[in-house]
C-alpha positions as a printed Julia matrix, in Angstrom:
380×3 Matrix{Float64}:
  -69.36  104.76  74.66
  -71.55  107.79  73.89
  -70.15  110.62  72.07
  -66.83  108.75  71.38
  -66.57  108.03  67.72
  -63.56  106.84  65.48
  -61.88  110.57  65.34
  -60.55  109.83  61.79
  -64.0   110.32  60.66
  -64.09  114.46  61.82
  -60.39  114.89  61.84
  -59.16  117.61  59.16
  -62.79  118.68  58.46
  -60.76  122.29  59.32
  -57.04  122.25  58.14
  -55.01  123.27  60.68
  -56.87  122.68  63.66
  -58.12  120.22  65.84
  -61.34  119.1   67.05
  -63.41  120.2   68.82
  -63.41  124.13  68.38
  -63.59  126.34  71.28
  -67.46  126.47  72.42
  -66.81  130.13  72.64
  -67.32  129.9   68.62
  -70.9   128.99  68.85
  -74.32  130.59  69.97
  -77.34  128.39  70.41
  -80.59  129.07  68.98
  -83.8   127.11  68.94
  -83.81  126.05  64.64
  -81.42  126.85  62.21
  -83.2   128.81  60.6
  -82.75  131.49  63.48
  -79.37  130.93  63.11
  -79.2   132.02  59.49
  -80.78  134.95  60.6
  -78.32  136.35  63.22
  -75.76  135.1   59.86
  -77.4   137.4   57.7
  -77.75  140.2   59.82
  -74.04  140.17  61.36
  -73.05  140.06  57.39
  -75.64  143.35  56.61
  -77.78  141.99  54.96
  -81.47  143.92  55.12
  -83.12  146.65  53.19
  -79.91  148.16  51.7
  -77.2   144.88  50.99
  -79.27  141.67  49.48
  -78.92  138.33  49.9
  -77.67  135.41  47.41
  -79.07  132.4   47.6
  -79.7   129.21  45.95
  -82.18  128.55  43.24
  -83.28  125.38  45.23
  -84.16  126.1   48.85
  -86.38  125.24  51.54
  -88.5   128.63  52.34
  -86.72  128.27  55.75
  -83.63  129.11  54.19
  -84.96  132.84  53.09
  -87.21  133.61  55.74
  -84.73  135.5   58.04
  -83.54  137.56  55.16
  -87.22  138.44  54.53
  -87.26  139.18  58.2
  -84.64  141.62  57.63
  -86.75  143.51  54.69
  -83.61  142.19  52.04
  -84.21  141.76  48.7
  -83.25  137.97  47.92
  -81.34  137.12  44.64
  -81.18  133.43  43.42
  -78.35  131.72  41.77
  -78.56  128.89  39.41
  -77.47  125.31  40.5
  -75.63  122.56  38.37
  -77.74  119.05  38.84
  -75.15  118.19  42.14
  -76.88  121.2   43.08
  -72.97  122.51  43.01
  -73.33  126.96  42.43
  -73.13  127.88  38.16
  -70.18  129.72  39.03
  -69.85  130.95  35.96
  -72.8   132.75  36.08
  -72.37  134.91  39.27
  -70.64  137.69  37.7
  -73.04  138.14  35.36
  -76.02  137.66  38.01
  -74.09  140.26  40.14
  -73.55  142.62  36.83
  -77.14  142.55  36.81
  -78.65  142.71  40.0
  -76.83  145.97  40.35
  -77.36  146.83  43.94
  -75.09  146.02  47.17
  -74.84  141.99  47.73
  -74.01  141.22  51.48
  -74.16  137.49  51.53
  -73.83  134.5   49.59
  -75.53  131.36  51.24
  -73.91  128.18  50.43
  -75.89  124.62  50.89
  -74.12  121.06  51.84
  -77.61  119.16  50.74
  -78.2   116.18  52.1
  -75.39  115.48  54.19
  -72.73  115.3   51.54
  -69.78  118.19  51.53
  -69.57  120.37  48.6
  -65.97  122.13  47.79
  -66.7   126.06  48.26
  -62.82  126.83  47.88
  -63.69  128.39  44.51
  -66.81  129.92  45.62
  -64.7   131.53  48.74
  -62.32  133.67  46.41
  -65.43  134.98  44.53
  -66.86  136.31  47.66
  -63.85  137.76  48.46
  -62.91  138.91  45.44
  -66.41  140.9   45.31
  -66.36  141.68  49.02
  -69.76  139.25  50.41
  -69.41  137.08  53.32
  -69.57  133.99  52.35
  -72.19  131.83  54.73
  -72.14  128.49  54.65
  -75.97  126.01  55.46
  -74.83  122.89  57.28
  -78.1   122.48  58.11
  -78.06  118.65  56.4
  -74.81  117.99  57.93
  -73.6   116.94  61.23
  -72.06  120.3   62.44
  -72.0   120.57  66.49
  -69.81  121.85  69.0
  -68.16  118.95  69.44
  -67.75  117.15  66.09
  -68.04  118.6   62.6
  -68.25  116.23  59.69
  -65.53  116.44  57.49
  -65.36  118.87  54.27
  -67.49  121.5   56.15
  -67.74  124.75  57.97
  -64.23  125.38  56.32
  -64.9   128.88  53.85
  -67.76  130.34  55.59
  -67.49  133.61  57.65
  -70.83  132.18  59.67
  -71.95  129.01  59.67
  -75.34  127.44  60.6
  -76.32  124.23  61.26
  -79.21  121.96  62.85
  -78.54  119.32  65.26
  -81.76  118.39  66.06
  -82.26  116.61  62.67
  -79.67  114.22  63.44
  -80.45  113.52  67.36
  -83.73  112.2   68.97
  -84.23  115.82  70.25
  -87.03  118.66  70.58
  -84.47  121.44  68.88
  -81.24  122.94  68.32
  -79.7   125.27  65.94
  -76.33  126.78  66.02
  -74.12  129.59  64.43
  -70.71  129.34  64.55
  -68.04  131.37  62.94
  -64.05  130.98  63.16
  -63.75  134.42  64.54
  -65.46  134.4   68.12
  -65.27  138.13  68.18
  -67.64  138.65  65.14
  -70.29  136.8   67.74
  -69.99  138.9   70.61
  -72.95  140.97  69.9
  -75.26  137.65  69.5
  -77.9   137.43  72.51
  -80.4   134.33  72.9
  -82.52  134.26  76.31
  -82.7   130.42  77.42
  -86.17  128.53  77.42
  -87.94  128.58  81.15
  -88.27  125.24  83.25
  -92.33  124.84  81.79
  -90.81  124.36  78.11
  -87.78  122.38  78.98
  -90.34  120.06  80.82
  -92.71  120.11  77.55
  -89.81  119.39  75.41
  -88.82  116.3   77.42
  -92.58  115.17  77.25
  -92.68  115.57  73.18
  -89.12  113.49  72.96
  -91.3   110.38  74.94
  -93.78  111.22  72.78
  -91.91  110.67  69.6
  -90.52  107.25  70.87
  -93.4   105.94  71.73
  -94.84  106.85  67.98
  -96.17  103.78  66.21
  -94.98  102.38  63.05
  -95.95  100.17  59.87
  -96.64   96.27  60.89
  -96.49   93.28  58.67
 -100.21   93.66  57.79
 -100.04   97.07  55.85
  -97.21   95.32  53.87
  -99.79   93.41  52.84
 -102.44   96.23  51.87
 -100.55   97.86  49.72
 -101.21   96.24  46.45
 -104.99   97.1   47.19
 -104.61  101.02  47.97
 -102.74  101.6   45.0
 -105.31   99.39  42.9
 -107.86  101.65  44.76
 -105.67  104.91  43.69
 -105.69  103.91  40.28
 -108.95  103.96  39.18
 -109.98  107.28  41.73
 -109.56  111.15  40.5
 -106.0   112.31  41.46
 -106.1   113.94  44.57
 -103.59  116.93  44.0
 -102.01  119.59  46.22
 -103.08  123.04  45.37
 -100.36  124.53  43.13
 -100.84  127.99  43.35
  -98.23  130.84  42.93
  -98.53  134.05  45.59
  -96.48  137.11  45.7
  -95.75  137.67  49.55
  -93.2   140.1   51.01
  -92.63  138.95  54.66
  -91.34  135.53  56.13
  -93.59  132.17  56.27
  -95.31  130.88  59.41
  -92.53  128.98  60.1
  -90.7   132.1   60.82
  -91.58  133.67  63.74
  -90.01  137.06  65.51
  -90.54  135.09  68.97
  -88.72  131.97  68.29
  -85.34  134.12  66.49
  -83.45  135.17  69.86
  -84.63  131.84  71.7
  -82.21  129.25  72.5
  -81.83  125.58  72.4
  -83.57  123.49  75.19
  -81.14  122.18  77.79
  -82.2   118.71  77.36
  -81.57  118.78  73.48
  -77.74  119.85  73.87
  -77.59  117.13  76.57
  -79.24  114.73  74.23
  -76.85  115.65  71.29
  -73.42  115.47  73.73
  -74.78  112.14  75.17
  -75.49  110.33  72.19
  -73.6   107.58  69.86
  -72.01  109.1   67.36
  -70.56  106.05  65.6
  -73.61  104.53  65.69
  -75.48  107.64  64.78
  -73.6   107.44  61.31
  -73.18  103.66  61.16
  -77.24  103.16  61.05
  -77.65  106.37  58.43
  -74.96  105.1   56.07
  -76.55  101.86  56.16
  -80.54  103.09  55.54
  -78.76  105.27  52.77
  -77.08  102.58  51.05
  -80.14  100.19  51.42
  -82.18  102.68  49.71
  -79.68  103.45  46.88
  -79.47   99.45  46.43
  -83.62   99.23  46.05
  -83.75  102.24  43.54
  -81.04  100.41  41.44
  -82.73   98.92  38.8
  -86.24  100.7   39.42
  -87.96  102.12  36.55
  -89.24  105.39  36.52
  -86.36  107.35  38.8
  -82.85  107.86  39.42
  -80.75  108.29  42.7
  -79.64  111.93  43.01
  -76.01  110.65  44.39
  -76.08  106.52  44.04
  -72.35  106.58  45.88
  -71.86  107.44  49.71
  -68.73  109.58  50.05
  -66.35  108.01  53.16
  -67.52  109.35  56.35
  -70.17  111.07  54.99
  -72.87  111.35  57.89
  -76.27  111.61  55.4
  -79.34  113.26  56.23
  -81.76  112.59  53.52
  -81.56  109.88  50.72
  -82.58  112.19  47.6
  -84.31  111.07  44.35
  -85.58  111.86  41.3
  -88.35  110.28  39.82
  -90.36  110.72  36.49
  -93.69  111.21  37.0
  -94.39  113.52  40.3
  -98.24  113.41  39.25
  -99.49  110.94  40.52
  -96.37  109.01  41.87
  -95.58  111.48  44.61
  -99.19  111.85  45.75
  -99.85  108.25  45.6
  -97.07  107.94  48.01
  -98.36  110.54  49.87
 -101.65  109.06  50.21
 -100.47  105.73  51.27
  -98.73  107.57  54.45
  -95.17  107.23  52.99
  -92.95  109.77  54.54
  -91.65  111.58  51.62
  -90.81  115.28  51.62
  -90.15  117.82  48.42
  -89.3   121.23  48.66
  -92.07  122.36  46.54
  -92.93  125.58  48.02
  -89.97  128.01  46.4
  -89.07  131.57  44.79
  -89.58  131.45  41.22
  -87.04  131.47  39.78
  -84.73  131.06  35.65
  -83.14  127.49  37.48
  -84.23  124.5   35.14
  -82.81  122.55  37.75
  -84.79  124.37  40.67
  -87.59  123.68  38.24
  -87.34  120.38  37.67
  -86.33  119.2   41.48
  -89.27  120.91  43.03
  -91.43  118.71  41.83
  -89.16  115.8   40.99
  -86.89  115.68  44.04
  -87.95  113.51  46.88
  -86.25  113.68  50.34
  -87.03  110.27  51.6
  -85.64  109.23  54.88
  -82.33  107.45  56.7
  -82.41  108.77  59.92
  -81.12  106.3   62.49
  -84.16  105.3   64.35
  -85.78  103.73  61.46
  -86.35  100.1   62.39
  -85.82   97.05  59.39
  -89.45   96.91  59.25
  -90.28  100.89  58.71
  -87.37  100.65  56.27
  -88.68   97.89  54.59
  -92.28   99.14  54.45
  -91.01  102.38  52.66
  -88.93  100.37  50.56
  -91.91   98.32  49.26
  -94.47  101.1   48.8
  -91.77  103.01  46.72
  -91.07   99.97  44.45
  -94.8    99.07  43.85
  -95.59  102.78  43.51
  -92.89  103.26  40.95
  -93.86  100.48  39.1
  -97.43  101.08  38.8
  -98.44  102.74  35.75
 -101.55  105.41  35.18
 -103.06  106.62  32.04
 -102.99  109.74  32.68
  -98.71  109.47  32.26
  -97.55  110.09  28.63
């Protein structure tokens, strides 16, 4: 039935209480990104208290504090991507102004252990925030090991449903959210929203035939001028165009919440678990990368199947170029990191989502292993 998964898989995600939390807990915005924002600005951050934040971050993740005029400081990350905690004293010591707000990342679906990280915000006095924007984290179901130490938590539903949108803040204290307004989309965007979700299912995908091409494209690619991205560093001091002051106090469309409460659950995770652990079996033995996190934690609900490969020139681009869907979070804050460094470039987000069909998986599988594989001279 929809919405009715094993319980054992959410249960205890908060000790002490059951599932799920009051809905009075939660606002509903339009991306999590807007989320964060209201986060940040119920914790103070803006022109006088700063944000921390990690090292390696989607520009998403620091637009709202931009928004806000804060100044952002980054923290180094361990290669889990788990905080350098002992460095934040010292990053603190040295930053020297007011910090309002430490932002905490679950990447990639799987939970990271902020009990530590909780009685260093305390002990310093910053509201802890925790991004569950790559985990399941809804009003009904939470997956387990998250939304436990944050004061605010965000989170993105729409990247785990077949929806248009949704973003949500929820905190443990339903008064700290009684100042949070959104105004509700109008009837014209709640229709256009149903028309993109058609849209989307009716998108077409690899057939048997490109299988077959893709020896020839990368023989092609070979022996052509690498076609590179511009990489190009620019000072900017307000958010990114994905940002925008119309979009922060909008909420969720009507038909994505009804989308999210009506769908499988179990088979949500069942069919992401599965994609995740098919990919982790093909990068195995394959030369020229390594699989971020090889193991699945039990119950973990996964969002992206990271991994790091060797050579990002040309590899990534090649994969780019043969219409793989790959993402990298390669637009960042500069920043000390070597790890933030090194994953920028080297970190690829490819996906599990549970829509991919056997033959889409299979097609991404192959172009990745003959990619991989395929050597250029221009690699030392």
């Amino acid at each position: 039935m929809p919405n009715q998964p094993d319980i054992s898989i959410f249960r205890g995600s908060r000790p002490g209480s059951s599932l799920p939390i009051d809905i009075g807990n939660f606002r509903h915005f339009t991306r999590g990104r807007y989320a964060l924002g209201e986060a940040y600005r119920l914790a103070g951050v803006n022109r006088d208290g700063a944000l921390l934040a990690p090292a390696y971050h989607c520009v998403t993740m620091l637009d709202p504090a931009m928004a806000l005029g804060a100044d952002i400081v980054l923290y180094p990350l361990q290669p889990d991507l788990s905080p350098v905690l002992n460095k934040l004293d010292e990053l603190l010591a040295a930053y020297g102004k007011p910090v309002k707000a430490f932002l905490a990342t679950h990447y990639f679906g799987l939970a990271k252990n902020f009990s530590h990280l909780k009685k260093w915000c305390d002990r310093h006095d910053i509201v802890l925030i925790e991004d569950c924007s790559h985990t399941l984290f809804t009003e009904a179901f939470q997956a387990a090991g998250t939304g436990i130490y944050g004061r605010f938590v965000a989170s993105s539903p729409y990247k785990f449903f077949a929806c248009e949108d949704g973003g949500l803040l929820y905190s443990p204290d339903a008064v700290l959210l009684d100042t949070v307004k959104t105004r509700p989309a109008g009837v014209v965007e709640e229709l256009r929203g149903i028309k993109r979700v058609i849209e989307k299912c009716r998108s077409n995908g690899p057939t048997a035939s490109d299988s077959e091409l893709i020896d020839a494209r990368l023989a092609e690619l070979n022996v052509k001028p690498l076609i590179e991205g511009n990489n190009r560093i620019t000072a900017y001091d307000h958010p990114s165009s994905l940002y925008t002051a119309e979009e922060s106090g909008l909420s969720s469309l009507m038909g994505s919440r009804c989308i999210v409460r009506l769908s499988s659950l179990t088979e949500n995770m069942k069919r992401r678990r599965n994609n995740y652990q098919r990919w982790a079996k093909a990068v195995a033995e394959l030369p020229n990368c390594h699989a971020l996190f090889p193991e699945l934690p039990e119950y973990c609900f996964p969002y992206m199947f990271p991994l790091h490969i060797k050579h990002a020139k040309p590899h990534f681009y090649w994969l780019k170029q043969l219409g793989t869907p790959v993402w990298r979070w390669d637009e960042m804050v500069i920043s000390g990191c070597p790890i933030a460094q090194d994953y920028r470039l080297h970190l690829l987000h490819l996906a599990c989502h549970q829509s991919l069909t056997d033959l889409q998986l299979d097609w991404m599988i192959t172009v990745l292993q003959k990619t991989l594989r395929s050597p250029w001279q221009g690699v030392k």
